[in-house]
PDB file of N, CA, C, O and CB in Angstrom:
ATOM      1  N   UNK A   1     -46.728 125.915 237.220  1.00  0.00           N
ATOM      2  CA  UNK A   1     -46.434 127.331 237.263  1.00  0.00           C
ATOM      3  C   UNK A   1     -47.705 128.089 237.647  1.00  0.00           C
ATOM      4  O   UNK A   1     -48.785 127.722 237.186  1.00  0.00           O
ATOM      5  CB  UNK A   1     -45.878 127.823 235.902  1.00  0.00           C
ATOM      6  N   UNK A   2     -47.600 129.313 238.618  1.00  0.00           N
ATOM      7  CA  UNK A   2     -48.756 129.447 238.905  1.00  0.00           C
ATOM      8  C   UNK A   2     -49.070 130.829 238.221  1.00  0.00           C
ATOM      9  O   UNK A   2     -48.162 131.632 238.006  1.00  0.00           O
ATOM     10  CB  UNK A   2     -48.959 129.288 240.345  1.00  0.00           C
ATOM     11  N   UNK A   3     -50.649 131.137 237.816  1.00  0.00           N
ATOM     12  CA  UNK A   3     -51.388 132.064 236.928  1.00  0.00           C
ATOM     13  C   UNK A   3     -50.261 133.380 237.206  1.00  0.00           C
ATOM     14  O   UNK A   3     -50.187 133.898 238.320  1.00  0.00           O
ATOM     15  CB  UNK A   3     -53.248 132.342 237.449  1.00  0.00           C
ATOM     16  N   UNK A   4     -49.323 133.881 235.931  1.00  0.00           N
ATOM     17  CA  UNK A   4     -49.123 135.080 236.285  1.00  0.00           C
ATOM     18  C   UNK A   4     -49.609 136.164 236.435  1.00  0.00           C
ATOM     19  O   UNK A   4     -48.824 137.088 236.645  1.00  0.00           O
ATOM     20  CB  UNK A   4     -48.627 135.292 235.939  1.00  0.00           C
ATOM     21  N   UNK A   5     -51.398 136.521 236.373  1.00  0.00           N
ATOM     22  CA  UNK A   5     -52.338 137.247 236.222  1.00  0.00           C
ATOM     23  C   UNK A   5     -52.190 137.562 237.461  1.00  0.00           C
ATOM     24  O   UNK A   5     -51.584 138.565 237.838  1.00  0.00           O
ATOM     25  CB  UNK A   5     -53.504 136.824 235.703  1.00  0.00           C
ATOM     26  N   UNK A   6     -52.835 136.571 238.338  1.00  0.00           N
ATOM     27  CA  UNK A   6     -53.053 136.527 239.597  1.00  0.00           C
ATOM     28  C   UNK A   6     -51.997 137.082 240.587  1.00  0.00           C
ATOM     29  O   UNK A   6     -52.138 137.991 241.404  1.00  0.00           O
ATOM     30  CB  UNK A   6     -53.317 135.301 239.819  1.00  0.00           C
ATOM     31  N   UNK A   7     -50.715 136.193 240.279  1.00  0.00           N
ATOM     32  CA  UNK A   7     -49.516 136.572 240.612  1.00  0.00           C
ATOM     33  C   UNK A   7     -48.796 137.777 240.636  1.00  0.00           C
ATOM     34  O   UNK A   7     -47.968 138.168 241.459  1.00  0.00           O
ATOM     35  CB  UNK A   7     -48.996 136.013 240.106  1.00  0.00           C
ATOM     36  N   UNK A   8     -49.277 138.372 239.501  1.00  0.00           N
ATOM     37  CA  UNK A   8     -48.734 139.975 239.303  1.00  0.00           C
ATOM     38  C   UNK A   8     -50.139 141.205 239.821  1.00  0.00           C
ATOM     39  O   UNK A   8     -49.921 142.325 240.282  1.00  0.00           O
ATOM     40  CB  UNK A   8     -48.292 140.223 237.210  1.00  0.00           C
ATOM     41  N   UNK A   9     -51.177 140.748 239.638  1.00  0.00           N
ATOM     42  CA  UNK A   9     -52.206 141.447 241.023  1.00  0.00           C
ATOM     43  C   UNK A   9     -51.895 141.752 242.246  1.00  0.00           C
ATOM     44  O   UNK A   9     -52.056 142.794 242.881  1.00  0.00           O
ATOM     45  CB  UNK A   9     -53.212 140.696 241.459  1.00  0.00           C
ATOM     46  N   UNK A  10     -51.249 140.346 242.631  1.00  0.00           N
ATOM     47  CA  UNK A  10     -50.327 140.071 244.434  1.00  0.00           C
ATOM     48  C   UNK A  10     -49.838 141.232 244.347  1.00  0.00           C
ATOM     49  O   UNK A  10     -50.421 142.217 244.801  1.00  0.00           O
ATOM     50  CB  UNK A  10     -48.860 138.726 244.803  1.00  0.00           C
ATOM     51  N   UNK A  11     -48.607 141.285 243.701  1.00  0.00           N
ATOM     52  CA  UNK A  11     -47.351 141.596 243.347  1.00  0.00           C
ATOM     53  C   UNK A  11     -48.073 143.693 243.708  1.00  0.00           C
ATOM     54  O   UNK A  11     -47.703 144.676 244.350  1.00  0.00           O
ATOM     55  CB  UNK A  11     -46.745 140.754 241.285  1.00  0.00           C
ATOM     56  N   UNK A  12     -48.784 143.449 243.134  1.00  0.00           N
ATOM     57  CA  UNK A  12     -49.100 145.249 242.774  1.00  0.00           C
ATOM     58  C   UNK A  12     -49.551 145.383 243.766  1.00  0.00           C
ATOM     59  O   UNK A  12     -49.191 146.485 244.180  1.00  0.00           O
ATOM     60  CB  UNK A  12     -50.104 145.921 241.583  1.00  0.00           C
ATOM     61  N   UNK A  13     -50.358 144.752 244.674  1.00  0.00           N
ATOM     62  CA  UNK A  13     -51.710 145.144 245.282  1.00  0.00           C
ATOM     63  C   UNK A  13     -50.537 145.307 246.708  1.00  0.00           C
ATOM     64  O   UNK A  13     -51.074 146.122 247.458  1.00  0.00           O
ATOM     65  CB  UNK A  13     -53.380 143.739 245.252  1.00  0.00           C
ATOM     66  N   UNK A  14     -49.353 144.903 247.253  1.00  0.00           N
ATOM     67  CA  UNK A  14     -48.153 145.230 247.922  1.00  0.00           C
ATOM     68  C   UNK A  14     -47.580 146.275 248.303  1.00  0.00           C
ATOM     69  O   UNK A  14     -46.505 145.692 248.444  1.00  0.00           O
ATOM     70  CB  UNK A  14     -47.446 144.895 247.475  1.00  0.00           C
ATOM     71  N   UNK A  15     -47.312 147.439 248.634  1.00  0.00           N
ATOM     72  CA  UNK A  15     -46.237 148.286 249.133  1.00  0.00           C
ATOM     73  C   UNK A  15     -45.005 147.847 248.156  1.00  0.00           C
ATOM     74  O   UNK A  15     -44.546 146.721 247.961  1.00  0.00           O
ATOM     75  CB  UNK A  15     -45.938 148.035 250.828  1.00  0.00           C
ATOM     76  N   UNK A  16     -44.602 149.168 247.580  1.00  0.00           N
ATOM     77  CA  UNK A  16     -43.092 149.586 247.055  1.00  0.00           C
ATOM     78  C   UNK A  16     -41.850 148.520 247.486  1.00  0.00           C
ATOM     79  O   UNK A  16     -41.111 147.722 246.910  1.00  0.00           O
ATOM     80  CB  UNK A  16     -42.684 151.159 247.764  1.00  0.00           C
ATOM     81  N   UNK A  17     -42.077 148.991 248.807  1.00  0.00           N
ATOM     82  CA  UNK A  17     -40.508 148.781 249.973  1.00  0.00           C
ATOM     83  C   UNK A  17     -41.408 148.592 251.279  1.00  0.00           C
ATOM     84  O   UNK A  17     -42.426 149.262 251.452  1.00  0.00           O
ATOM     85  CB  UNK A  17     -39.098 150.569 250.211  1.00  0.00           C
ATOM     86  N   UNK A  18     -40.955 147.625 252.191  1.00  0.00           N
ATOM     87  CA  UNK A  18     -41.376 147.771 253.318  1.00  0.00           C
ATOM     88  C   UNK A  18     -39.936 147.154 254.153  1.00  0.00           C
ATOM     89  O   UNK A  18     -39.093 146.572 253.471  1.00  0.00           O
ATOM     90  CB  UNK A  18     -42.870 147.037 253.479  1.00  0.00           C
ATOM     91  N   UNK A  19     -39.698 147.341 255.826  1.00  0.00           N
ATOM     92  CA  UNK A  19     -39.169 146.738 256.406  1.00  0.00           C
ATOM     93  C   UNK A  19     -40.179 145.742 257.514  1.00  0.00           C
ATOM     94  O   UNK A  19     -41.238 146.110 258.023  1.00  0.00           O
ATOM     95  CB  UNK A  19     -38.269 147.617 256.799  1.00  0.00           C
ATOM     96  N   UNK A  20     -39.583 144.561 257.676  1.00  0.00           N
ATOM     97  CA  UNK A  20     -39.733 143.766 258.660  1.00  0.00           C
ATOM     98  C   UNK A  20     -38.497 142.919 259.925  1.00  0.00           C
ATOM     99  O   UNK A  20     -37.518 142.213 259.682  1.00  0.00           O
ATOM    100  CB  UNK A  20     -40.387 142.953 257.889  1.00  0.00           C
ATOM    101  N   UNK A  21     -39.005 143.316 261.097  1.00  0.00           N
ATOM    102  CA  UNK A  21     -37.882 142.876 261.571  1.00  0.00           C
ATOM    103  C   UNK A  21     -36.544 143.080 260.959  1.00  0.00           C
ATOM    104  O   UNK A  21     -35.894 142.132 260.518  1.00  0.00           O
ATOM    105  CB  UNK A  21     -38.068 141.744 261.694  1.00  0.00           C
ATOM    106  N   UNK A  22     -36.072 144.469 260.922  1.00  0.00           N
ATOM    107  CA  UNK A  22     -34.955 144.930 260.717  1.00  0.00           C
ATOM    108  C   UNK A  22     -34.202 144.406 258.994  1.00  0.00           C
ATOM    109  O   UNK A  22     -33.114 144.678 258.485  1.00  0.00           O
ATOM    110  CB  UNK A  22     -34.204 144.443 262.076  1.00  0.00           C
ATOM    111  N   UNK A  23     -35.435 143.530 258.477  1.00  0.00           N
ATOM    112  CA  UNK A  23     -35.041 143.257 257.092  1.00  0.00           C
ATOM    113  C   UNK A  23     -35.637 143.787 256.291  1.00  0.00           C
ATOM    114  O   UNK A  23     -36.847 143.791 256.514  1.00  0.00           O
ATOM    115  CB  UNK A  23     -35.051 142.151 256.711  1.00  0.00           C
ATOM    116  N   UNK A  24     -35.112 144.597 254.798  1.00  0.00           N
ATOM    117  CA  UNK A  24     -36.076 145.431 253.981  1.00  0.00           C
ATOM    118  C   UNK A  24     -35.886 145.195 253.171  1.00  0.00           C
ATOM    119  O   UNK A  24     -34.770 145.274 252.658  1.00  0.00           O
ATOM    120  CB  UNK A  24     -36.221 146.577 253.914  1.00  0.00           C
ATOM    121  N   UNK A  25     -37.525 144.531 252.329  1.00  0.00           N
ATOM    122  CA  UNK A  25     -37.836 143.885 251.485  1.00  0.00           C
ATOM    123  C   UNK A  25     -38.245 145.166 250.266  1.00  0.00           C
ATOM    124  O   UNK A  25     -38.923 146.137 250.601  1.00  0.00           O
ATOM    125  CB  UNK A  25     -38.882 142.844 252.051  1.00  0.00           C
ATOM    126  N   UNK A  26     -37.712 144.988 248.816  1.00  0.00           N
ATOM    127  CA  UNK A  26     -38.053 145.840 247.819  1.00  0.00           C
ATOM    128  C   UNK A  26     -39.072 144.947 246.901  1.00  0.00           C
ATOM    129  O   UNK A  26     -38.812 143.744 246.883  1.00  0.00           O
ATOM    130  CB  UNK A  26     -36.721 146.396 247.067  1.00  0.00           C
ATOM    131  N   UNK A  27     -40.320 145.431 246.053  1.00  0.00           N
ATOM    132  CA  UNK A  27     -40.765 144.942 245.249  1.00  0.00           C
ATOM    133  C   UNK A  27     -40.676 145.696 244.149  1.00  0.00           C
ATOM    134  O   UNK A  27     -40.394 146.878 243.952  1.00  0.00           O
ATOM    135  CB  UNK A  27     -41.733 144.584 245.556  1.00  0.00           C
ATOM    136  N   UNK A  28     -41.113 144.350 243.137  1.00  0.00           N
ATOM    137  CA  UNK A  28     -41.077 144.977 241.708  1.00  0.00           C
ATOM    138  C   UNK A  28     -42.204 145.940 240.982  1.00  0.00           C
ATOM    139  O   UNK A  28     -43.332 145.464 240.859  1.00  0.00           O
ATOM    140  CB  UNK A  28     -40.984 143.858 240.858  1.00  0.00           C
ATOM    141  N   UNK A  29     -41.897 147.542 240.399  1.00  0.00           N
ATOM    142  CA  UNK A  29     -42.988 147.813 239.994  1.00  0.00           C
ATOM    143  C   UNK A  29     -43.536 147.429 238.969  1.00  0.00           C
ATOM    144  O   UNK A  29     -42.881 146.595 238.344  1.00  0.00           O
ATOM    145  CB  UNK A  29     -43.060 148.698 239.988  1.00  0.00           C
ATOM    146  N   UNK A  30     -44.686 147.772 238.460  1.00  0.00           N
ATOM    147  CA  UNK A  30     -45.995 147.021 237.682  1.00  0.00           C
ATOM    148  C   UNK A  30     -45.390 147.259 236.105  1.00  0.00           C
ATOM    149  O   UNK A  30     -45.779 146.660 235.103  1.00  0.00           O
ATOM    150  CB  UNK A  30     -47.864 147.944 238.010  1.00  0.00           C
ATOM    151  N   UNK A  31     -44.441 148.189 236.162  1.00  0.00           N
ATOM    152  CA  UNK A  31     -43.945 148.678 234.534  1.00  0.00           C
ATOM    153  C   UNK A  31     -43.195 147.426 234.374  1.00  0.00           C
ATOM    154  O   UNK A  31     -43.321 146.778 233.335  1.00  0.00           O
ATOM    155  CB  UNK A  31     -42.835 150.298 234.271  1.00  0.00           C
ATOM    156  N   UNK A  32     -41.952 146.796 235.903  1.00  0.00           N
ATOM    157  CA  UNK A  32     -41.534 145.828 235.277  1.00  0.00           C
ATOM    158  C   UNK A  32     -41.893 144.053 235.253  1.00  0.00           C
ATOM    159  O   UNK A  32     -41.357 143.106 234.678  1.00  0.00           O
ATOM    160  CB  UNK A  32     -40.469 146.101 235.570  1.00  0.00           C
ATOM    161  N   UNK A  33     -42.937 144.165 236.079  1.00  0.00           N
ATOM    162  CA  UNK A  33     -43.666 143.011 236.220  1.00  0.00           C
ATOM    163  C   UNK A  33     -44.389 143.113 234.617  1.00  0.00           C
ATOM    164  O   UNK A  33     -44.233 142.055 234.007  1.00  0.00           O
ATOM    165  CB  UNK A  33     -44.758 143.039 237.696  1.00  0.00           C
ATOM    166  N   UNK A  34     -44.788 143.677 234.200  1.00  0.00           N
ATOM    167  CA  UNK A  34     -45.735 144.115 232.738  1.00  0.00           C
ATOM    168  C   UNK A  34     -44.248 143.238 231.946  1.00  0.00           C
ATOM    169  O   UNK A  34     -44.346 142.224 231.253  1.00  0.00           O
ATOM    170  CB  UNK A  34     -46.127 146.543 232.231  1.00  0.00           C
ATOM    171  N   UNK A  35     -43.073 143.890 232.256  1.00  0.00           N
ATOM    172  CA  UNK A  35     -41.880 143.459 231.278  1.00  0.00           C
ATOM    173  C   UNK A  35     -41.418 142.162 230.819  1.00  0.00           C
ATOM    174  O   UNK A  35     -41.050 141.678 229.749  1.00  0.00           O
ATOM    175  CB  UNK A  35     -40.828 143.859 231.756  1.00  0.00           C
ATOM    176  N   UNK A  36     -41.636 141.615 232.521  1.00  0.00           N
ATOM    177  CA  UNK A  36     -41.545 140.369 232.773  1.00  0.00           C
ATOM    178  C   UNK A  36     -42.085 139.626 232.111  1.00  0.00           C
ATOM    179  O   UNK A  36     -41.590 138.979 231.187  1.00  0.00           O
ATOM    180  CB  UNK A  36     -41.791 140.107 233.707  1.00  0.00           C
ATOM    181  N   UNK A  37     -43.451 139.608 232.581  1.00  0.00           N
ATOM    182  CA  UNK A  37     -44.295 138.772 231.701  1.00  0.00           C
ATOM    183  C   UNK A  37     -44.396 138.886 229.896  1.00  0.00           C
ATOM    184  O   UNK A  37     -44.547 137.885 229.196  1.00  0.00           O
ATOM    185  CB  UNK A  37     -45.657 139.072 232.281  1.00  0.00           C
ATOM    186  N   UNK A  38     -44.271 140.391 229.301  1.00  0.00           N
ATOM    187  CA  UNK A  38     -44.077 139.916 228.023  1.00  0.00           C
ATOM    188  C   UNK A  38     -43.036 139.311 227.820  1.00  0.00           C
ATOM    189  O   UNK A  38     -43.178 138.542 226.869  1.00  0.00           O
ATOM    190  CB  UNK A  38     -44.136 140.726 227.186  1.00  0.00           C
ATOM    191  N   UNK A  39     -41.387 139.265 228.544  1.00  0.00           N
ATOM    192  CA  UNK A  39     -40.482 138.337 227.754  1.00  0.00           C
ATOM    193  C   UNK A  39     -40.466 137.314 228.161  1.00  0.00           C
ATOM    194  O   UNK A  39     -39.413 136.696 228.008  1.00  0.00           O
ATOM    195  CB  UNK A  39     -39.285 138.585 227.616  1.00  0.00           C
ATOM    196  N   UNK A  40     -41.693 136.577 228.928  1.00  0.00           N
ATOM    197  CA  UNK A  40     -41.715 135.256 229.704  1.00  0.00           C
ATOM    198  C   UNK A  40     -42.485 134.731 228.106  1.00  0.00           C
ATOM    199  O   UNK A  40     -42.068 133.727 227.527  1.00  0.00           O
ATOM    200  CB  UNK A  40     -42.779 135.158 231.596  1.00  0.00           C
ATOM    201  N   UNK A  41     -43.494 135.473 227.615  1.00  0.00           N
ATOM    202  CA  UNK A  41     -44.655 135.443 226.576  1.00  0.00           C
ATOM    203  C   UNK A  41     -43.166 135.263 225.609  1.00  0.00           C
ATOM    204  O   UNK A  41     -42.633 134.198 225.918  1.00  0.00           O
ATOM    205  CB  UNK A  41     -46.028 137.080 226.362  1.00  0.00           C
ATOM    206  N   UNK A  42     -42.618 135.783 224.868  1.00  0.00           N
ATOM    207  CA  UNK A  42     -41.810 135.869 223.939  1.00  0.00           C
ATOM    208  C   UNK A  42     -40.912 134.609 224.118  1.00  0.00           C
ATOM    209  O   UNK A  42     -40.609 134.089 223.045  1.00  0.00           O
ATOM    210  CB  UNK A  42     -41.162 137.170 223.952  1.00  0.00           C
ATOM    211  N   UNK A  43     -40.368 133.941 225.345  1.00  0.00           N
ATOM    212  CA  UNK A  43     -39.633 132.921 225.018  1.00  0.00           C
ATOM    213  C   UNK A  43     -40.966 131.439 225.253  1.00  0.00           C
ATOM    214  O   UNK A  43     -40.681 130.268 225.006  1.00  0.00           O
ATOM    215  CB  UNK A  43     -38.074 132.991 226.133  1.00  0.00           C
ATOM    216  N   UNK A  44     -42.003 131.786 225.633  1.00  0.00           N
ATOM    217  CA  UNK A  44     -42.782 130.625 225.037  1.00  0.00           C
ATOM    218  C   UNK A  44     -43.071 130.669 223.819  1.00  0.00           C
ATOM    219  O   UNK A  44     -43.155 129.585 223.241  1.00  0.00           O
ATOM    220  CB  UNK A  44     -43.909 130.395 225.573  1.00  0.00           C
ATOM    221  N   UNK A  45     -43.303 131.858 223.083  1.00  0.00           N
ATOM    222  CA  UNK A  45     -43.390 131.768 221.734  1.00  0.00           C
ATOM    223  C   UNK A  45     -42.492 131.325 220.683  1.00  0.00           C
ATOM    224  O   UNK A  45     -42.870 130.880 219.599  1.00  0.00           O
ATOM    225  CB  UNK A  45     -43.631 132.716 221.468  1.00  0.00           C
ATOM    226  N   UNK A  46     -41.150 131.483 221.092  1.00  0.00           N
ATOM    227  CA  UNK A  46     -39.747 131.167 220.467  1.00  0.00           C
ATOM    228  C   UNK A  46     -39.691 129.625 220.579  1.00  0.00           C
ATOM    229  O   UNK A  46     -38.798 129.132 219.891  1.00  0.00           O
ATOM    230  CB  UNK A  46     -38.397 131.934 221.302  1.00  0.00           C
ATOM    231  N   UNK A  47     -40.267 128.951 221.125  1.00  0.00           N
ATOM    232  CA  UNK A  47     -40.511 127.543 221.622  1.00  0.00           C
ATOM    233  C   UNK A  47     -40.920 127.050 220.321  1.00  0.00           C
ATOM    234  O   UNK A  47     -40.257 126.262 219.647  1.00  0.00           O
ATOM    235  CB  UNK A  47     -41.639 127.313 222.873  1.00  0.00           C
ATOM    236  N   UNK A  48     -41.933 127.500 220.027  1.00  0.00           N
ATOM    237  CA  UNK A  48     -42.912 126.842 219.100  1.00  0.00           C
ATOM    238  C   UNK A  48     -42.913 127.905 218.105  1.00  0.00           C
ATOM    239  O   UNK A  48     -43.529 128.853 218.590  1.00  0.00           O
ATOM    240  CB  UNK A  48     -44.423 126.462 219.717  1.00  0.00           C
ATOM    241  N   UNK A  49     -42.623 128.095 217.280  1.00  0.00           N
ATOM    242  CA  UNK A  49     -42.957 129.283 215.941  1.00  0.00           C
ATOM    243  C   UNK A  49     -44.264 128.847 215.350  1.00  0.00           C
ATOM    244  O   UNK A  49     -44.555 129.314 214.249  1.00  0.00           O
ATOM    245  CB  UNK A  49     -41.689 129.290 214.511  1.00  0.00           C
ATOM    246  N   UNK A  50     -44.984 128.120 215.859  1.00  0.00           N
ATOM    247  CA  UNK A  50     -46.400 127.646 215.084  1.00  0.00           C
ATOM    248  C   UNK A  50     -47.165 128.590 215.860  1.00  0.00           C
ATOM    249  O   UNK A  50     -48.081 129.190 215.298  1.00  0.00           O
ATOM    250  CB  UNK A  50     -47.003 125.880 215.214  1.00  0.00           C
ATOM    251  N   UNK A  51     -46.863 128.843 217.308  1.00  0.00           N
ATOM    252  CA  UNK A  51     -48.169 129.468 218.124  1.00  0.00           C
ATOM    253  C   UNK A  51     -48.072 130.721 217.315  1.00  0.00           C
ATOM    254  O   UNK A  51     -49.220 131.112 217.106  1.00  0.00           O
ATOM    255  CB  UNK A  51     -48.073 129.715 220.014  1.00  0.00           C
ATOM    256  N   UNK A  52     -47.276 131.440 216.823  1.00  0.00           N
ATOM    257  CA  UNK A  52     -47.068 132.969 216.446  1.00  0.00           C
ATOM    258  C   UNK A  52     -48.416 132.800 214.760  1.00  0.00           C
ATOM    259  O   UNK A  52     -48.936 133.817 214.301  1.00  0.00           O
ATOM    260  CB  UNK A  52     -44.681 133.427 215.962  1.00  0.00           C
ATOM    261  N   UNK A  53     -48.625 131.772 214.322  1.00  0.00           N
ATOM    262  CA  UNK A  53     -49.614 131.468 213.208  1.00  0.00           C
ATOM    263  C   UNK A  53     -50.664 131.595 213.768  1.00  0.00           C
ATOM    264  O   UNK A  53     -50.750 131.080 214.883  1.00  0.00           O
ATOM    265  CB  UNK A  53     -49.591 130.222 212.533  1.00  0.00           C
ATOM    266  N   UNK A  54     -51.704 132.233 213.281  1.00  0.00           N
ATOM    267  CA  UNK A  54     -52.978 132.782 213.109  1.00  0.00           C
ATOM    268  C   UNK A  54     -53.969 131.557 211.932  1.00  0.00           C
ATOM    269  O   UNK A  54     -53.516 131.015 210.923  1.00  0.00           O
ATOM    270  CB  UNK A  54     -52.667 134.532 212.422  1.00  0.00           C
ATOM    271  N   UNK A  55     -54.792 131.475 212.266  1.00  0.00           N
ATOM    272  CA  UNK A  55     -55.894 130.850 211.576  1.00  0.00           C
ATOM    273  C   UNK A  55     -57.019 131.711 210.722  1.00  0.00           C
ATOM    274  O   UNK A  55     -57.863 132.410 211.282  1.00  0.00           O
ATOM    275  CB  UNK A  55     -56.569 130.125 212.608  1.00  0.00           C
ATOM    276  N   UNK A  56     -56.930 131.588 209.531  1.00  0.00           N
ATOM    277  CA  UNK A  56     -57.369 132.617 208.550  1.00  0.00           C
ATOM    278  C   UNK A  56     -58.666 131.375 207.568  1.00  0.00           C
ATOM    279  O   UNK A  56     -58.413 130.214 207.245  1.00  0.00           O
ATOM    280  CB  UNK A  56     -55.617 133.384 207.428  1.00  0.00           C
ATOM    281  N   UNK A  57     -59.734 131.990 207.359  1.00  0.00           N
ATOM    282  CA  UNK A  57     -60.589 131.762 206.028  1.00  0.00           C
ATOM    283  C   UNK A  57     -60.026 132.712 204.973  1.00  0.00           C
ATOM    284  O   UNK A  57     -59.542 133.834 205.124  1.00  0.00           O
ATOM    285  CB  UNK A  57     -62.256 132.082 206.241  1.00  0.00           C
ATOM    286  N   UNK A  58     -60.205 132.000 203.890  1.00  0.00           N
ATOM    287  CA  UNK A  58     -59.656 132.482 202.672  1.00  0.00           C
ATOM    288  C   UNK A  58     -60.618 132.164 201.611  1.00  0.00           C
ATOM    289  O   UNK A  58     -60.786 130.999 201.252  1.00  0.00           O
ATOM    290  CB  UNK A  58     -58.302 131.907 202.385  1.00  0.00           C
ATOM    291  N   UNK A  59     -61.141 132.970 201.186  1.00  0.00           N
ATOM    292  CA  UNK A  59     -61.939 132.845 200.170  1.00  0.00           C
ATOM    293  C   UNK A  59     -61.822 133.383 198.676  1.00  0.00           C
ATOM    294  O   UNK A  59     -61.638 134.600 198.655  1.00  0.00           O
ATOM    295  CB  UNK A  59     -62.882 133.248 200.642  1.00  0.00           C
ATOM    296  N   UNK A  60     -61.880 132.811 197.473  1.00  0.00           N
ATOM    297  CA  UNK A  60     -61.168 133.291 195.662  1.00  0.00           C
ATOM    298  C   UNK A  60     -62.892 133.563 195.353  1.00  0.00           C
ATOM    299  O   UNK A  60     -63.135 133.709 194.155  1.00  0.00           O
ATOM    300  CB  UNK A  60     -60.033 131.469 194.205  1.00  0.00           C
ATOM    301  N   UNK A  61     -64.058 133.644 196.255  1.00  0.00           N
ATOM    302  CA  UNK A  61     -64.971 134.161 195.454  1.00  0.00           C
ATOM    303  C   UNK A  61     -65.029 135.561 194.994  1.00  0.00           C
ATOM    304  O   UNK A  61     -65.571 136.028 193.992  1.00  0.00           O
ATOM    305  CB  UNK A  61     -65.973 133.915 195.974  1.00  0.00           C
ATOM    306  N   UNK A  62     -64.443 136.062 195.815  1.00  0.00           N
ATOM    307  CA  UNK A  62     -65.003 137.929 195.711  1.00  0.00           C
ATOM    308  C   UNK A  62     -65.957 138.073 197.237  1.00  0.00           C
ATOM    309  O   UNK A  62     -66.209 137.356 198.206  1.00  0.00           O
ATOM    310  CB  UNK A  62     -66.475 138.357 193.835  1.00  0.00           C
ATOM    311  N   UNK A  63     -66.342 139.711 196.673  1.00  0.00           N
ATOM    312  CA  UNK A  63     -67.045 139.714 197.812  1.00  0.00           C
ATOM    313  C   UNK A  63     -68.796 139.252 197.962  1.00  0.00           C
ATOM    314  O   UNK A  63     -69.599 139.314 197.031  1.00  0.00           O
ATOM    315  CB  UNK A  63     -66.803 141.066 198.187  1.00  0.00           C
ATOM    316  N   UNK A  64     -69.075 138.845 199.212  1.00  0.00           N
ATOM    317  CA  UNK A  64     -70.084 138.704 199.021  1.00  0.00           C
ATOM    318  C   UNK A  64     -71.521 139.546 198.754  1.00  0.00           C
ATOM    319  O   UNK A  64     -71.411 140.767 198.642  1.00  0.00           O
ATOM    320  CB  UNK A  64     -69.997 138.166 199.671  1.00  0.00           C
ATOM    321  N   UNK A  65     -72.406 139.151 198.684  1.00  0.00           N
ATOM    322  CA  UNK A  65     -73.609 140.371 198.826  1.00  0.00           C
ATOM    323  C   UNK A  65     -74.892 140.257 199.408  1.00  0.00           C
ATOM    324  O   UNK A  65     -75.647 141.229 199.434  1.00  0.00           O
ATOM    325  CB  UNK A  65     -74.022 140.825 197.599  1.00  0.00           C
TER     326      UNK A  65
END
């Protein structure tokens, strides 16, 4: 799969709408490319419910000084 970073840079750095040879091509704007990619993010996360866990120190001393 290739970098959607990169991919959605392309994507922006493009014209709206253009025609070529009598064919007219529409692109997606950046609000929904932004969309895209978070619910692309949300069903890799639904994959695995471990990635959504955070890694925490925990400490019962108090605070330090």
């Amino acid at each position: 799969m290739p970098d959607t970073e990169s991919k959605m840079a392309e994507l922006i750095s493009q014209p709206k709408s253009y025609e070529n040879d009598g064919e007219k091509i529409t692109n997606f704007t950046p609000q929904e490319l932004a969309a895209a990619d978070a619910f692309i993010a949300q069903k890799k996360a639904a994959r695995n419910p471990f990635r959504a866990l955070k890694i925490a120190r925990m400490s019962t001393q108090g605070p330090e000084k």
